[in-house]
N, C-alpha and C positions, 0 to 999 in steps of 0.2 A: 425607918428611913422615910424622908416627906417624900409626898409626888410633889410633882412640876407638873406645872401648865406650859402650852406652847410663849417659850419666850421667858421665862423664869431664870433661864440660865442663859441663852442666846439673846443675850440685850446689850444695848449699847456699852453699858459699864463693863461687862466681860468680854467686846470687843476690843476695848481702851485696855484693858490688860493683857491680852491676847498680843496687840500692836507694841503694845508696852515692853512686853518681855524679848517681840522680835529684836525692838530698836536697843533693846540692854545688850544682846547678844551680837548686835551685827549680825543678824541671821543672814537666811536668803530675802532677796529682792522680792522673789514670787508669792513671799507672804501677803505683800499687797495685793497680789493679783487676787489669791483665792478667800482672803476677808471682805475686801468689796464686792465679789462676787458670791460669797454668802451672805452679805449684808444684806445685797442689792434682794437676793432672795426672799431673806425672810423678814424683809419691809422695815429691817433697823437703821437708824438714822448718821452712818457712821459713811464719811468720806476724805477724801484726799486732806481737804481743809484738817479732817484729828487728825493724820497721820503727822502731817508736816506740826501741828502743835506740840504732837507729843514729842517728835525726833529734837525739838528744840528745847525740853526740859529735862528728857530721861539721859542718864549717863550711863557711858559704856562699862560695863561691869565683866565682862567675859569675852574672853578672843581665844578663839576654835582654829583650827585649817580651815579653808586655806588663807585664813589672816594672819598666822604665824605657824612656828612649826614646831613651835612648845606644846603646844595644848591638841588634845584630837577631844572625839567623843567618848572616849572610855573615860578621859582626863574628868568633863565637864559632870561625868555621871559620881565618879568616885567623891566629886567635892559637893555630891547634892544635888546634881541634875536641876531640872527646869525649878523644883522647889525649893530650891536654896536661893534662885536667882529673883525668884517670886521671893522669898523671905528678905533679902537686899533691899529689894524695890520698895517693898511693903514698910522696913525699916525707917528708908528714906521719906517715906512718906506718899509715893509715889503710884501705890495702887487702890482699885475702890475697892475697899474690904467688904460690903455687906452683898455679895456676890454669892449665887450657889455653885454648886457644881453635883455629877452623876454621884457625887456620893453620897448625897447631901449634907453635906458639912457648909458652911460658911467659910470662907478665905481663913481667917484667925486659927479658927478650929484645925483647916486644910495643914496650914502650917506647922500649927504646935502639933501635931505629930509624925508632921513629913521634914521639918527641915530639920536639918541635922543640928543647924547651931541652936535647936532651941528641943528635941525632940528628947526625951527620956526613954526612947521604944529601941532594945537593944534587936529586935526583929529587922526594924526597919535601918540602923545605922547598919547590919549585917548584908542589907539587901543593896547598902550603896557601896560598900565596898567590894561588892562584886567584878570580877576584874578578866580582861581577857586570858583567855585560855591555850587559843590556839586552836581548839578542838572544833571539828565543824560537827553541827550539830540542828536539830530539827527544831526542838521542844525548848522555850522559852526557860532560862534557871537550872536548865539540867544535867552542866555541871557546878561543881563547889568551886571554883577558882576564886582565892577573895585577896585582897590589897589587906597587907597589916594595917594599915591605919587608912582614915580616911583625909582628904584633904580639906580643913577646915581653916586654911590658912588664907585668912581674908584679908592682907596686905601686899602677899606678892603669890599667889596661888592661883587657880583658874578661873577662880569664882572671885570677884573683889568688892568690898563693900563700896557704901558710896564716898566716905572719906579716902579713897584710896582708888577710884576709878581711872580704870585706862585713858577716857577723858570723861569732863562734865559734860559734851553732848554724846549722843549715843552715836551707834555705829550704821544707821539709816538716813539720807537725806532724803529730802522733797526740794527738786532743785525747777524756778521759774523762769522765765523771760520769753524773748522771741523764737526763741526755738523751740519751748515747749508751753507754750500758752496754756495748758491746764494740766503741765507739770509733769516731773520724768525725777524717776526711783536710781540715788548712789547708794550704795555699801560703800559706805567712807571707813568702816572698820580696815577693809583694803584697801586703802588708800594710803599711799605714803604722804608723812607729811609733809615733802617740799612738791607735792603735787597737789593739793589743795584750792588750787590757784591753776590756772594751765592755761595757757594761749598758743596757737596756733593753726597751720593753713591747715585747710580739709582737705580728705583723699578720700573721694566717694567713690559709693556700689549699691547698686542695686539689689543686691544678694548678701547672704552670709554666705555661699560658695565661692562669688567670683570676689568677696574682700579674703578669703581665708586663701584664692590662687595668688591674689597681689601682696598678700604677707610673707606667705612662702616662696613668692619669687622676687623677694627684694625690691618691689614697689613701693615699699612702706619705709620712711626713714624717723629716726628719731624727733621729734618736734608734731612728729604729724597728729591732724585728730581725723581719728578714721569715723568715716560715719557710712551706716551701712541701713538701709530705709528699705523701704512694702516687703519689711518682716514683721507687722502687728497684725491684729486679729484681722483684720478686713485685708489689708497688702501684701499677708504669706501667701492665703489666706492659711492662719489656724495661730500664728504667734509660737512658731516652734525656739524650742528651748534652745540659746547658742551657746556651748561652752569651749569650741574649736578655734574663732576667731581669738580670743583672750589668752588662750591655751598658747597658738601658737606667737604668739606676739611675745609671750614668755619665750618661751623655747628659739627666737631669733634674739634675746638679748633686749627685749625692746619694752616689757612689760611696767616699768617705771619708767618710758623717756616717751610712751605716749597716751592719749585721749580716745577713747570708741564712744560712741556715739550712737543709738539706734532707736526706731521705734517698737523693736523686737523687746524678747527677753531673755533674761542668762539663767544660768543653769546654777546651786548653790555653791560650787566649785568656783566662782568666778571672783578674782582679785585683780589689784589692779582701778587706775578710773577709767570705771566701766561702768555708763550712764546710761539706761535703759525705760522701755515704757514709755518715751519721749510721745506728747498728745497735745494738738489732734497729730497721729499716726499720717506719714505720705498718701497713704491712699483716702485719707478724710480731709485731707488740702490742709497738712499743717505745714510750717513754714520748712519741716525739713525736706520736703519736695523740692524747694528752692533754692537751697545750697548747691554750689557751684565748687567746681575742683579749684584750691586756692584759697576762698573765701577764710577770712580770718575768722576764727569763732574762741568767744573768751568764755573759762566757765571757772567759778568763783564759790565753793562750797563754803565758806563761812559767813558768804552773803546771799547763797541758797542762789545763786542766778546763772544763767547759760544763755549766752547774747550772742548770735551773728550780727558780725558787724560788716555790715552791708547799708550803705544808705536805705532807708524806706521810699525815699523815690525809684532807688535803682529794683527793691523788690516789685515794689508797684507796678512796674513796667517789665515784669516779666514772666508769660504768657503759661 
């Protein structure tokens, strides 16, 4: 096995793959958070700007819960887990191959013995048909539960090539404009698509407790865009995880007829447009300190843009 140097494996290119696979998946939102915050660590040059490049070129290859309710993770693992969706990617053209990893293998090598569509390792097809049991249990593999076949069906399966993707952009936006001047994280994989597009007044809070009192007491009507601000790092203070407000905005009927909006973040459970990360955050004087109950706010995911429309004299002018 080679040794690695610091940075051999934690470099920009294995960042862009790392981002890569989220935006295939429609993962969580929070991937952002804790990539640039290792980035920012170990002095690799990776920010907002790749993220928003890559979500513009990679295609949505796999949808998980809660973006539908066909597919879970036992699903994604039977059809080849993370390496299968790495083998897609890689097919497309789409990942830096000359990449290490702890095992020391190269990406090429990683592949031709992990992904199933290309693996001749009857160990390894065995280990992905591994399948829930039921049985609760401690020790990782320790029972035999296994699926007869594995899912390799890359046209309408969980895993989909790139001829046959869910869509050609992936399942992550980087969405800009006056509301988030240095930009705010969708999970467009939940996104319906006649929501895409949304316009409507604001119905603000202060809180994610006192927007999740005005959900549940019928405060909130269909059309609205909730916006719910000093829930990011510096205005929680700590940027607590929200998955209550989204939660119940389903559970009132409302989860496709409206808009959230925060400088907070969600939780991986979170479906729905549901725009988060929103920077500079309320308490750094970004503009969504400034929204007012009413205020029209348009946000437009296949022109990446989220605009309060409010005159700029009438912002200017208030305090």
């Amino acid at each position: 096995m080679r040794a690695h140097c610091h940075g051999s494996i934690a470099n920009k290119a294995a960042f862009e793959n790392a981002m890569t696979l989220d935006i295939a998946m429609g993962g969580s939102t929070n991937t952002v958070l804790h990539l640039l915050a290792a980035a920012q660590e170990g002095e690799i040059d990776f920010a907002m700007a790749d993220i928003d490049r890559l979500s513009r070129k990679v295609p949505h290859l796999c949808k998980v819960a809660p973006s539908t309710q066909k597919y879970h993770m036992e699903d994604v693992h039977r059809a080849g887990g993370v390496l299968a969706i790495l083998g897609e990617l890689d097919r497309a053209g789409l990942m830096n191959r000359d990449v290490d990893n702890i095992l020391g293998m190269k990406l090429p090598e990683t592949l031709e013995k992990y992904d199933i569509m290309l693996t001749q390792d009857e160990a390894v097809k065995k280990m992905f048909r591994a399948g829930p049991a039921g049985i609760r249990t401690t020790q990782a593999f320790s029972q035999d539960c296994r699926w007869d076949t594995l899912d390799n069906d890359r046209a309408d399966g969980c895993i989909r090539s790139l001829e046959n993707a869910f869509s050609l952009e992936g399942g992550l936006a980087v969405l800009y404009g006056n509301m988030a001047e240095d930009g705010s994280i969708v999970k467009t994989a939940g996104v319906d698509k006649d929501n895409l597009t949304f316009r409507g007044p604001a119905k603000v809070y202060e809180s994610q407790d006192s927007a999740v009192e005005a959900i549940l007491g019928g405060k909130v009507v269909a059309g609205d865009v909730v916006v719910i601000r000093y829930e990011g790092p510096k205005g929680g203070p700590g940027m607590q995880e929200m998955l209550y407000p989204t939660t119940y905005l389903k559970s009132m009927g409302l989860g496709k007829a409206c808009a959230l909006i925060t400088d907070g973040r969600f939780s991986g459970g979170t479906s729905g447009l549901s725009i988060g990360h929103v920077s500079p955050e309320a308490a750094s004087g970004g503009l969504i300190a400034l929204v007012e109950e009413g205020d029209m706010i348009d946000i437009d995911i296949p022109k990446r843009s989220m605009v309060l429309d409010v005159p700029e004299s009438v912002l200017a002018s208030t305090p």
